[in-house]
N, C-alpha and C positions, 0 to 999 in steps of 0.2 A: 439569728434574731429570734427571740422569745417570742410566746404565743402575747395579741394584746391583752388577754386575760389574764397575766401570769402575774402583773402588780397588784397588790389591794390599793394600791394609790391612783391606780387605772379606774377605780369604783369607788367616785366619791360622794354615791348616794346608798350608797348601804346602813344599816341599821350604827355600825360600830362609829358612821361619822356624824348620827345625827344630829346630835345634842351642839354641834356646828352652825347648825345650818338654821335660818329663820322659818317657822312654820308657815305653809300658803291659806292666809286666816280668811275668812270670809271679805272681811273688808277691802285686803288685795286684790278680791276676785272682780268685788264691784269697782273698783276705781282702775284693773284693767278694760274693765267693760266700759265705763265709762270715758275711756282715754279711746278706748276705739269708735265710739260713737263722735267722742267727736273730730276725731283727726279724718274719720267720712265725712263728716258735714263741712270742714275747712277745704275738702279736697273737691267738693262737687263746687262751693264756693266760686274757687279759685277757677274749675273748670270754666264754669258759668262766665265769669272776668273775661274770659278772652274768648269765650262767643261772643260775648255781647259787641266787641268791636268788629266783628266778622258778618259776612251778608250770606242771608239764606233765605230761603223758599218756601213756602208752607205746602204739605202735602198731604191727605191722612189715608186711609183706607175706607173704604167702600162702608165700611160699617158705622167710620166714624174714629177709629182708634188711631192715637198717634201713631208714626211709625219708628223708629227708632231714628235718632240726627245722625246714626252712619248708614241710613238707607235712603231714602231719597229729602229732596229739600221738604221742609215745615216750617208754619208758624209756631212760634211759641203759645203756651195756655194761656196767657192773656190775649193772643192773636195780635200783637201789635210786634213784638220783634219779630224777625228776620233768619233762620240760620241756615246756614250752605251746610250739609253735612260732612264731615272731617275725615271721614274714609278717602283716601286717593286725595284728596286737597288741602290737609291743614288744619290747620286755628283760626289764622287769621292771613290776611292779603300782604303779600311782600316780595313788589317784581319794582325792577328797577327796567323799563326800555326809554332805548332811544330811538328817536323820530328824524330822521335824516332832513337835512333843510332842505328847500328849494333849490336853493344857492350853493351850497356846497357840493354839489356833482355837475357837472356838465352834462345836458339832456335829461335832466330830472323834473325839470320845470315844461318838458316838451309833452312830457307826460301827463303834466295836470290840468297846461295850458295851453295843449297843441302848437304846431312847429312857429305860428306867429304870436305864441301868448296869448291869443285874445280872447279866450273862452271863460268865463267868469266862473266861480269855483260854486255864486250862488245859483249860477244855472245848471249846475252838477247835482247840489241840493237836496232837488225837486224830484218826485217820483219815485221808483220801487227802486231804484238802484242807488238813491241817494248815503247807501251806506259807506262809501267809500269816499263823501267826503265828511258825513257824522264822526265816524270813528277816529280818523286822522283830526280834525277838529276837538274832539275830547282828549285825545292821546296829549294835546299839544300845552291843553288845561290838567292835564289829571297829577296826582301827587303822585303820579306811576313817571312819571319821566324822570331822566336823568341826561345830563347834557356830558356826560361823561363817558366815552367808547369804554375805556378799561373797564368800568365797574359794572355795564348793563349785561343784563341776564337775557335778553331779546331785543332785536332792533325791528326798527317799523319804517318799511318804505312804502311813503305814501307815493299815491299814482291813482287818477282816473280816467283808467282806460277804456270804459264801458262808455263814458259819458263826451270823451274827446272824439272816439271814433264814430258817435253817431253825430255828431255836430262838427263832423270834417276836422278836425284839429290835425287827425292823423289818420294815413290809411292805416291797411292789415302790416304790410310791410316796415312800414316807418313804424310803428309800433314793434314789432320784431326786431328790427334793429338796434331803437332808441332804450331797449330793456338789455340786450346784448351788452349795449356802451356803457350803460349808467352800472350794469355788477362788475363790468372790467374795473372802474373805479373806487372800488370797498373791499378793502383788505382785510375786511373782520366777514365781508361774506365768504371770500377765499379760504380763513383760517377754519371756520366751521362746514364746509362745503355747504353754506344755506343753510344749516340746520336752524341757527336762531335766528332767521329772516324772515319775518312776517309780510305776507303779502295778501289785499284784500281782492277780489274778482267778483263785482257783484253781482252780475245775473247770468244765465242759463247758460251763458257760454263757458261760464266759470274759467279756468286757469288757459282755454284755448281762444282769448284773446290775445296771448304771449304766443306765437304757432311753436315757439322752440321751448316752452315751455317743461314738456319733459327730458330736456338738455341741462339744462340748468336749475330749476325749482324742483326739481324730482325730491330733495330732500329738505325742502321750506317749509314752510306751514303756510298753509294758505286757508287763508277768510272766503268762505263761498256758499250760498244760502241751497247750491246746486250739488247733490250727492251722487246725480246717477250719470250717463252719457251725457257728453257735452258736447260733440264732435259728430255727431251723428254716424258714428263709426262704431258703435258700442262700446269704444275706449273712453274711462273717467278717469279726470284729473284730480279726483275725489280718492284722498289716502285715510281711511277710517284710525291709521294709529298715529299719522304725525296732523289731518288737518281739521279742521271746525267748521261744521255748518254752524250759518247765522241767519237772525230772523231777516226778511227785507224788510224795506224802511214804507211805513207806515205814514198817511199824511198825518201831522204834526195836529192839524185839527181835529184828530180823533185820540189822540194818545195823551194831549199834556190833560194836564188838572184845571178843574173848572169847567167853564161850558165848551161841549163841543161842537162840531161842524153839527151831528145828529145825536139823539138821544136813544137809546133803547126802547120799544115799545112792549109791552106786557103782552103776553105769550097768549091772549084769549082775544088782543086786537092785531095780531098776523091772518093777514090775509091769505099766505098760500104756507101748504107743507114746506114745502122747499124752493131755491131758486140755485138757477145759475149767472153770473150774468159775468160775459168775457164775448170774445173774440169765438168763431168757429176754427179757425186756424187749419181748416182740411182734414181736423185729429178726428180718432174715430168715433171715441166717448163721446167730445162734446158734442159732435152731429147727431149720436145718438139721443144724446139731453134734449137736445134743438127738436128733435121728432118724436122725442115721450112727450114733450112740452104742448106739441100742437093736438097731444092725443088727451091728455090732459091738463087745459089750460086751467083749469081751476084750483091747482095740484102744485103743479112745476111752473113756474115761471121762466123762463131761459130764451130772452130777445139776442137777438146773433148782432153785436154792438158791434157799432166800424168806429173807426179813427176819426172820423167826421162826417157830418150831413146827419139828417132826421132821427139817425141810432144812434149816433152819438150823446151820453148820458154826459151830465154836468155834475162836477164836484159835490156837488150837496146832495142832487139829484141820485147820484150813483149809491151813495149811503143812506139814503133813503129807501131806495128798495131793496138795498142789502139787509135791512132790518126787518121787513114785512115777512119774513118765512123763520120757521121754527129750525131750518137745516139748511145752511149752507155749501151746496154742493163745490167740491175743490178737485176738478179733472186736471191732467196732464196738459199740458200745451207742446211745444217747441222743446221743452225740457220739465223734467218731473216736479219741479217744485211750483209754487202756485202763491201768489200775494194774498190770494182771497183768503186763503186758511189763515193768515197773521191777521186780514181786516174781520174778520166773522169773530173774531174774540170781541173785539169795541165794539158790535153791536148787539152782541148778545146772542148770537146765533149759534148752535153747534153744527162744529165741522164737517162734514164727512168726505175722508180723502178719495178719491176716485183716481189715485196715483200707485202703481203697485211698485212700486222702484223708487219712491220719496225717500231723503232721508231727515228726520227733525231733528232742530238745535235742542240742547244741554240736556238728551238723553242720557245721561248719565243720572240723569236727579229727576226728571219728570216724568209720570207717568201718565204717557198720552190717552191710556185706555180709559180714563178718568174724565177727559175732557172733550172728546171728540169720539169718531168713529173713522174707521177705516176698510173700504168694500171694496168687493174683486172688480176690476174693470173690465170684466169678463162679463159680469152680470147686471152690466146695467140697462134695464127694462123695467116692467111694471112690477118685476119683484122687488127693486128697490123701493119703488114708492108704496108698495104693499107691507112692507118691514119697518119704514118711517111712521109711515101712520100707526102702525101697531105697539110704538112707546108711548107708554103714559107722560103726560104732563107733567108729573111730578118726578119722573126721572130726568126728562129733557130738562127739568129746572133746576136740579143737583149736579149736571153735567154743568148749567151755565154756571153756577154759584162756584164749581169749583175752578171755568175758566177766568173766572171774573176776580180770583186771587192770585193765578199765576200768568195773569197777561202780559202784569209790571213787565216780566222777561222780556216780552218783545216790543218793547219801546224801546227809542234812543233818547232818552229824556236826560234833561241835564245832568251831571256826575253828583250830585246833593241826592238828589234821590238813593236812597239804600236799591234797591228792588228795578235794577236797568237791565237792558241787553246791554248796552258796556258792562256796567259791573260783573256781570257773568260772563259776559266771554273774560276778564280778566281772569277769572279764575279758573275758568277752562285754558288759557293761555298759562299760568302760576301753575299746570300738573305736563305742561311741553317742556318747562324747563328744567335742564340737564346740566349736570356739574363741569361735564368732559364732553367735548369736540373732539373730534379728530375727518378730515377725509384723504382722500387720497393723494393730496397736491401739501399735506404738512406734515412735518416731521418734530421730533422734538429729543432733545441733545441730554446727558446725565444730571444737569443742571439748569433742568427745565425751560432751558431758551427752547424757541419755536423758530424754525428752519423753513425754508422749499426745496423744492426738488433740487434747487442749487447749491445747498448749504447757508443763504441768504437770510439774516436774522429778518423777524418778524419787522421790527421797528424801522428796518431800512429798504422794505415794499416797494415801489413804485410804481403808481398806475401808467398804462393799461396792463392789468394782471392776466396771468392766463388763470380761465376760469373753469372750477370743478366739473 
């Protein structure tokens, strides 16, 4: 083979072809420039087209500058749209689950409704763990379902277990069991070992309401607002790559639109630096709060509130002196996570965690250091209230102005709302979802049938299954 030099026909811009060839005249030059300018502006266009039907977060930098929409969520320059940034999530929203009925599993309704039914779903509701039946409830409205097994991308077993087992529906036990029976029944949780099975666990005991929990859900995704120990073993049911922390549930009268339960009051009529107001629980922090409090009463606020009689604080009443302090103190209880850091956004208060092991919801897109603060529980004494008083007014009101746009997140407000805690865990749920299953109880043939251990095609299952 010749060198490719070796043709003149190999060179057909040399002098000897020019008079060929059309000259690149000025004019070309501008109407390539021009063809570039605007096949840019059709392209950001079009970009723009399929944000705009997409939900996102407003977020800027410290200084004030946007940040980029594949860095964390922002508003748009008009501050009215919305956009979820695209890195790791997309364009736009497109999950298809399905929500298991009541009726179609045997023991599934034991779960919602305890072993006689009789526990009402709007008594579930009510209070910080009301997320587990919000979210089931929205799942059931949303354009996200699908009543089709074959075609969903995640399925959703509702169950409230937090809410039956404190209003006796069901022990520890019958709980244990009645979660055993109900997976032996779902042949799409056998096919994926769990993997596309969503399950919520709303409060601090998170996923060790289930005791056999890491039996079976070890590869679920599980909804739980609890990131750290839940068992009081050091052992978390808390998987950072397959599960979601989520906000707790907020009373209704502080989150929807229009008038609330209480108002925010202006930062020059709070009566104290800071409060606490919760439970003593024996924990160490908050005794400590309890006796900075008595050292300085004019400072801390922090009355040791019981379940009932004369400390017991009333619904209006409780939001009420949650607003009277520029810093809402948020210690550890029972488990690391804490209500009051979700209530101190609706009253205008900044956080400060006092939980060294919390984990927050849809960190992936927000930047807590923006809206809150977070201090060693190591050091809490008079240094902390000596470091609170030492912010200016006017940053404590740039900290509120910036919680007071990403609050939307932690409501469960209707699915019309752009700017929800549903809408965002949807799309923390939309980056769980995986093309390909597989666990160790399925098999699959040259012709893409799906097997068991027995050679047993997928379609001809039969509950009770043995389960992953």
């Amino acid at each position: 083979m010749g060198s490719i030099h070796s043709s003149k026909s190999s060179r057909p811009f040399t002098s000897h072809h020019s008079n060929t060839i059309s000259p690149c005249t000025r004019t070309h030059q501008i109407g390539a420039l021009a063809l570039i300018i605007v096949t840019f502006f059709l392209t950001r266009t079009f970009d723009q087209s399929l944000n705009s039907s997409s939900f996102s977060i407003p977020i800027t930098t410290t200084s004030g500058e946007y940040r980029s929409k594949n860095d964390v969520v922002r508003f748009s320059d008009s501050g009215g749209a919305l956009f979820w940034p695209e890195r790791g999530y997309g364009t736009h929203l497109s999950l298809k689950i399905y929500v298991y009925d009541e009726n179609e599993i045997n023991g599934l309704k034991h779960l919602l409704f305890g072993r006689d039914d009789m526990i009402s779903p709007d008594s579930c509701v009510k209070g910080q763990w009301g997320t587990q039946v919000k979210i089931h409830r929205m799942l059931l409205q949303s354009r996200f379902r699908t009543r089709k097994k074959e075609e969903a991308d995640l399925f959703f077993v509702p169950a409230y277990p937090k809410c039956v087992r404190v209003m006796g529906g069901l022990n520890d036990k019958e709980i244990n069991q009645t979660y055993v029976k109900v997976l032996s029944q779902m042949p799409y949780f056998r096919l994926s070992g769990g993997r596309n099975h969503i399950f919520v666990f709303p409060s601090g005991a998170g996923a060790h309401l289930f005791k056999s929990w890491a039996t079976y859900l070890n590869r679920s995704i599980i909804l739980t607002p609890e990131g750290d120990r839940t068992d009081k073993r050091d052992t978390s049911a808390f998987n950072t790559w397959k599960d979601i922390i989520i906000p707790g549930n907020i009373d209704d009268g502080m989150t929807t639109h229009g008038s609330r339960i209480v108002e925010p009051l202006p930062l020059s009529e709070r009566k104290h630096l800071a409060n606490y107001l919760g439970r003593a629980q024996g924990k160490v922090g908050r005794l400590r709060l309890i006796d900075l409090s008595k050292q300085f009463p004019d400072k801390l606020e922090c009355p040791e509130l019981k379940f009932s009689g004369p400390n017991k604080l009333g619904r209006k009443e409780y939001f009420e002196h949650l607003r009277n302090a520029k810093f809402c103190l948020a210690p550890r209880g029972e488990s690391s996570w804490t209500l009051r850091f979700y209530e101190s956004f609706f009253v205008e208060c900044v956080p400060v965690i006092l939980s060294d092991q919390v984990e927050l919801p849809f960190q992936n897109v927000i930047d807590y250091t923006l809206i809150s603060i977070k201090w060693p529980s190591t050091h809490i004494g008079t240094e902390l209230l000596d470091y609170l008083e030492s912010i200016p007014d006017k940053d404590i009101e740039e900290m509120i102005a910036w919680g007071r746009k990403i609050r939307c997140l932690f409501a469960y407000t209707p699915g019309s709302d752009s700017c929800t805690a549903f809408n965002a865990l949807m799309w923390e749920l939309q980056r769980k979802v995986r093309q390909f299953h597989q666990s160790s109880e399925t098999f699959w043939l040259h012709n893409r049938t799906i097997v068991d251990r027995n050679l047993v095609e997928f379609s001809k299952w039969k509950p009770p299954l043995h389960l992953p």
